[in-house]
C-alpha positions as CSV (number, residue, x, y, z in Angstrom):
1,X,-42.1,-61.9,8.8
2,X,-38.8,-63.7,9.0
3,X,-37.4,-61.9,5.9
4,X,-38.4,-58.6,7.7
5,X,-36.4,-59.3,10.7
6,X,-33.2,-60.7,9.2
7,X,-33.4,-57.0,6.9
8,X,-33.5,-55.0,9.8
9,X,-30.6,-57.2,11.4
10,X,-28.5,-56.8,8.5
11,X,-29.3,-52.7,8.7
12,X,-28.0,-52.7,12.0
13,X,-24.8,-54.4,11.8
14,X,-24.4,-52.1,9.0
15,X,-25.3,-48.9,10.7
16,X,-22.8,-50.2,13.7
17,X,-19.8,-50.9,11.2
18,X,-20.2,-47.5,9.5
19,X,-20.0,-45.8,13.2
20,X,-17.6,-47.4,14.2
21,X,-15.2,-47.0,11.1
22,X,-16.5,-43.3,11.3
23,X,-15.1,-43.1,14.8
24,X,-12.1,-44.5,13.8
25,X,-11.1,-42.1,11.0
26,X,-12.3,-39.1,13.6
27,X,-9.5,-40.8,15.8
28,X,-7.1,-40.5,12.7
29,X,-8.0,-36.8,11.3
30,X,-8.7,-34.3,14.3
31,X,-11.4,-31.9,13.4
32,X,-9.5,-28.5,11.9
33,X,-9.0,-26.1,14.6
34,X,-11.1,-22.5,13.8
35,X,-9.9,-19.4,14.7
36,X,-12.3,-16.8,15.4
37,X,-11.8,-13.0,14.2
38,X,-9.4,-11.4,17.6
39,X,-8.1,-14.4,19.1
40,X,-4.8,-14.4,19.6
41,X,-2.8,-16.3,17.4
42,X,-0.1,-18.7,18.7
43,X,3.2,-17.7,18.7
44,X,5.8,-20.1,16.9
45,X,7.8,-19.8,20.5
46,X,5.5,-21.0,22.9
47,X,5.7,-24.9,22.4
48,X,9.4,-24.4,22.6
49,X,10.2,-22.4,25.1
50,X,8.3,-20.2,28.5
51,X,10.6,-17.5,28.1
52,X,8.6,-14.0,28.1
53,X,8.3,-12.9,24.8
54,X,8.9,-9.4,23.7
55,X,6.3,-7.1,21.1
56,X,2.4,-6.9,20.8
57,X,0.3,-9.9,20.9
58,X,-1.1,-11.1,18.1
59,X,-4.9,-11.0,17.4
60,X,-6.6,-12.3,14.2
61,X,-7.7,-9.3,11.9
62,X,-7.2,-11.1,8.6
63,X,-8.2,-14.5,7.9
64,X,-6.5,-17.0,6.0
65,X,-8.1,-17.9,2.3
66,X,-9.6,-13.9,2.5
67,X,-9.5,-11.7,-0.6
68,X,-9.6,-8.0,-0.7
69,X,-10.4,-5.1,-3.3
70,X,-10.4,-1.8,-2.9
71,X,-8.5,1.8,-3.5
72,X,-6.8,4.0,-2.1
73,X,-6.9,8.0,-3.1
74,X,-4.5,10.5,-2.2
75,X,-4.7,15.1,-2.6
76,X,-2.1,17.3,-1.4
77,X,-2.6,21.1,-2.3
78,X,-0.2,23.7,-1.6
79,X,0.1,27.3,-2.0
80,X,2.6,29.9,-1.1
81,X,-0.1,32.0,0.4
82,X,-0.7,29.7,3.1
83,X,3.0,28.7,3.7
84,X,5.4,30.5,6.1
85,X,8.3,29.6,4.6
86,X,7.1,31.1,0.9
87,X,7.5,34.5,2.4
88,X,11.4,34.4,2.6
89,X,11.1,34.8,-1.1
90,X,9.8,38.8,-2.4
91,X,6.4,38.6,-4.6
92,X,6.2,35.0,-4.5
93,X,2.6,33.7,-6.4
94,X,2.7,29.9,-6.3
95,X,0.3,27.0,-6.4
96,X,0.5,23.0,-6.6
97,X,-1.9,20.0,-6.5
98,X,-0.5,16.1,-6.2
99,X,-3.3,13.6,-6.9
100,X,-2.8,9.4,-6.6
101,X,-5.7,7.4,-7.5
102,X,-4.8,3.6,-7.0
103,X,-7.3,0.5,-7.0
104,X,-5.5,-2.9,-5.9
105,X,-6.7,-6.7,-4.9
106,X,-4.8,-8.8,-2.5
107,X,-5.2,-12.4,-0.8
108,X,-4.4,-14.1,2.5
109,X,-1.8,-16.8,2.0
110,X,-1.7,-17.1,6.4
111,X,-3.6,-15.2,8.8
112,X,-2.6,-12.0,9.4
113,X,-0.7,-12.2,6.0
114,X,-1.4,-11.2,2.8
115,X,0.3,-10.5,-0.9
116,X,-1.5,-8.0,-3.3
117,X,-1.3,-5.8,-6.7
118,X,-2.2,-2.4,-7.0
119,X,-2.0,0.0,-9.7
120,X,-1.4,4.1,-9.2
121,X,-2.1,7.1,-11.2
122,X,-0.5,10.0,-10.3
123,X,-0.8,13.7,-11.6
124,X,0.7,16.6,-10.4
125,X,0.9,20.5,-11.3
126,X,3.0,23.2,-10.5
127,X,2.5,27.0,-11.3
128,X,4.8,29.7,-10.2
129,X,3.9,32.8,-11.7
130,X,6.2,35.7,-10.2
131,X,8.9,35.1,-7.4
132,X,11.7,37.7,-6.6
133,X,14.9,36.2,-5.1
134,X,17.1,38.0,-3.1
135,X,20.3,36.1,-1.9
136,X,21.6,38.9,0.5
137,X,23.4,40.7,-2.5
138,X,22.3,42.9,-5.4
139,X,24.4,41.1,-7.6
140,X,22.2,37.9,-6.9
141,X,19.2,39.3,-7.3
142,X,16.5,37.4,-9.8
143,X,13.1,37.2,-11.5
144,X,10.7,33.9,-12.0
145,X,7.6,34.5,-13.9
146,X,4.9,31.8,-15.6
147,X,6.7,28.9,-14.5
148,X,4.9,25.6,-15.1
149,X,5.6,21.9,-14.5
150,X,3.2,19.0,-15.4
151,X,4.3,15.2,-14.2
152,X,2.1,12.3,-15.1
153,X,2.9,8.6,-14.2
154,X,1.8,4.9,-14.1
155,X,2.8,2.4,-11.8
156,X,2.4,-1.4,-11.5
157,X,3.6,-2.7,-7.8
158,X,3.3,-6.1,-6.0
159,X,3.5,-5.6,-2.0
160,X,3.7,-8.3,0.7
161,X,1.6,-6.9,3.8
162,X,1.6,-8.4,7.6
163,X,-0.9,-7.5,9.9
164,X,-1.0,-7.0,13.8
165,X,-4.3,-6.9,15.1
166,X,-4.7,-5.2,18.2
167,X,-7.9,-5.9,20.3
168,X,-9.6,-8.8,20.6
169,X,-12.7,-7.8,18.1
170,X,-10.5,-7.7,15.5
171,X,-11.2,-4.5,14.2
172,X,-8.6,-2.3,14.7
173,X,-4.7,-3.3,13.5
174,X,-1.8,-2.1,12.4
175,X,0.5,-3.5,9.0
176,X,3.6,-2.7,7.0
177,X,3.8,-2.8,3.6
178,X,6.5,-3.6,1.7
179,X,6.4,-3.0,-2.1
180,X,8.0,-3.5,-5.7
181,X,6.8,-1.1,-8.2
182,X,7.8,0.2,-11.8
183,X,6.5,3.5,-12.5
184,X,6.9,4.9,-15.9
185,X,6.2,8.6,-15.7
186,X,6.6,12.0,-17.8
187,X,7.0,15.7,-16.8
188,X,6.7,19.0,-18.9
189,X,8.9,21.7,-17.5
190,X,8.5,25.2,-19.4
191,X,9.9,28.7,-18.5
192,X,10.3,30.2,-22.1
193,X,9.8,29.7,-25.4
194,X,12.5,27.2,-25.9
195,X,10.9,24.9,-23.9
196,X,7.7,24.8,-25.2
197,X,8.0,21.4,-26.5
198,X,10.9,20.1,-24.1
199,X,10.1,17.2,-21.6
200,X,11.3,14.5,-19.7
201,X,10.5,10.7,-19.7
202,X,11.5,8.7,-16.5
203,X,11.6,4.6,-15.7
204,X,11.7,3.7,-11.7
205,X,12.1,0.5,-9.9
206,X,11.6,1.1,-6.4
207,X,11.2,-0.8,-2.9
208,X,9.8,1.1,-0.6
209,X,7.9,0.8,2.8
210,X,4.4,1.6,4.0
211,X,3.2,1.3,7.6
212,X,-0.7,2.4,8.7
213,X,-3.2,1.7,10.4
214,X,-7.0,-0.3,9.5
215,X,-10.2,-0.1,10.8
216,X,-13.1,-2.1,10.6
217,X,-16.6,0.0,10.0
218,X,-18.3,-2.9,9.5
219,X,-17.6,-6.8,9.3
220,X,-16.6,-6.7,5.4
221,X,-15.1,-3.6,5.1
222,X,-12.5,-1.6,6.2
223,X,-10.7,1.5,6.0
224,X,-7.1,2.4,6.2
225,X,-4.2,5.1,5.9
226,X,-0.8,4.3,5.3
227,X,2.5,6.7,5.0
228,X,5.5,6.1,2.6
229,X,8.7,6.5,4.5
230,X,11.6,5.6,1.8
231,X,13.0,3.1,0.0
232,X,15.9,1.8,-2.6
233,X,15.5,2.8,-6.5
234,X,16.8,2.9,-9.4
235,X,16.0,5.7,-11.6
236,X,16.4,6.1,-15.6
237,X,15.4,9.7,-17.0
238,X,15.7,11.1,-20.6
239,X,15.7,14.3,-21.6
240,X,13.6,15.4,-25.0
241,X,13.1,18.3,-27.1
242,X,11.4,18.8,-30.0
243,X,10.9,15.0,-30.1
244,X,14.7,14.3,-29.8
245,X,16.5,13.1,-27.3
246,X,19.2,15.3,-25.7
247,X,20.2,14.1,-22.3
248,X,19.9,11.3,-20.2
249,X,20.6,10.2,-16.7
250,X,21.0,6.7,-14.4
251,X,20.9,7.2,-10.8
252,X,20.4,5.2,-7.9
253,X,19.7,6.4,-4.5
254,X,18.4,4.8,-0.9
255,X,16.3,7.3,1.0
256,X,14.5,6.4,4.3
257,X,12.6,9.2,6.0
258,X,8.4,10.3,6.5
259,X,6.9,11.6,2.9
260,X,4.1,13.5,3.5
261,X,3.4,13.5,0.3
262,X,2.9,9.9,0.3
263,X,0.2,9.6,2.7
264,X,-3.1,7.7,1.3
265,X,-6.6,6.6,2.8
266,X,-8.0,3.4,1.4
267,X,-11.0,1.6,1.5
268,X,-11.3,-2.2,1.1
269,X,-14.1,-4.8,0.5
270,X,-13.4,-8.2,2.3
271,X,-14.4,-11.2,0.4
């Protein structure tokens, strides 16, 4: 009987060090604060200073330690019988198509803050097949018939996104990308007969801008569209024909205005 009371005396001191060690490294670590999905984040300001702050509050949208994949997908068709300014040209018959298809991944480094790849395929076609032009003179009168241009291009980019959520939900935000890509594309031009096997290779390095909009449909997964408005490049093109080069060019040019033919929708998978 003695031996069984002397255990259970030895379990409790025991059980009374271990709480009270436990205790003491509570004291030492505090507990890691969680955020919850629309709170608003703090702002690095406001243990510094109680000065009103200028811009939109920040809400969590976009968790720290949060992966995403997904794709975004682009169309833009044209055609000059739908276009009012195709009829200031006589007889014009003309039709395009612009396709980008472009799956990336990206991960949350900080909340709200996220790095990502994405890869882009791009085709687009060009057909004009009559156009009379008349610049106000018969002398500069002239014909366009079975005009056709092909481009196809790859690119590789690396973007750096921020978020700014915008209800307290967080399901609806805004971001910016801001990208470097290489896109490695070719185009067929042909009018005639002499440029039936005539083409042009280009190299890009571009960085360019992207602001939009997401919005959660449900709690892991989201949808978004975002709209190029400019960049810097750099732009290498060469000029083949009949599998020799002829021509090249180097240019570099800063352009900063809305593309319209760089809108895309996107849909991501949050992981």
């Amino acid at each position: 009987m003695k031996k069984y009371i002397l255990t259970i005396m030895i379990l409790l001191c025991v059980a009374s060090i271990d709480r009270a060690y436990a205790q003491e490294q509570t004291k030492q670590r505090p507990r890691k604060e969680t955020i919850k999905l629309g709170s608003e984040l703090p702002h690095k300001s406001d243990s510094t200073s109680t000065r009103k702050r200028r811009g939109l509050t920040q809400h969590l949208i976009i968790p720290k330690g949060e992966w995403q994949v997904g794709a975004q997908i682009s169309h833009v068709s044209m055609s000059s019988s739908n276009s009012e300014y195709a009829l200031l040209i006589n007889g014009l018959d003309a039709n395009g198509s612009l396709t980008k298809i472009a799956p990336f991944v990206s991960y949350a480094f900080k909340h709200n803050q996220a790095v990502g790849l994405r890869f882009q395929y791009t085709t687009a076609d060009a057909n004009i097949d009559a156009a009379e032009l008349d610049l106000l003179s018969d002398d500069l009168e002239f014909e366009i018939e079975n005009l056709r241009g092909k481009l196809t291009s790859y690119q590789t980019s690396v973007y750096y996104r921020v978020y700014v959520g915008l209800d307290n939900k967080g399901r609806i935000g805004l971001f910016n990308d801001v990208a470097l890509g290489y896109t490695n594309s070719k185009t067929d031009f042909r009018y005639n007969e002499q440029t039936e096997n005539a083409y042009t290779k280009s190299n890009q390095i571009k960085l360019s801008l992207h602001p939009g909009i997401v919005v959660f449909a449900m709690n892991n997964l989201s949808t978004h569209v975002s709209i190029g408005i400019g960049g810097v490049s750099y732009n290498n093109t060469k000029y083949y024909r009949d599998g020799e080069m002829v021509g090249k060019r180097d240019f570099s040019k800063a352009n900063f205005k809305l593309d319209i033919l760089d809108i895309s929708i996107g849909l991501s998978i949050h992981l």
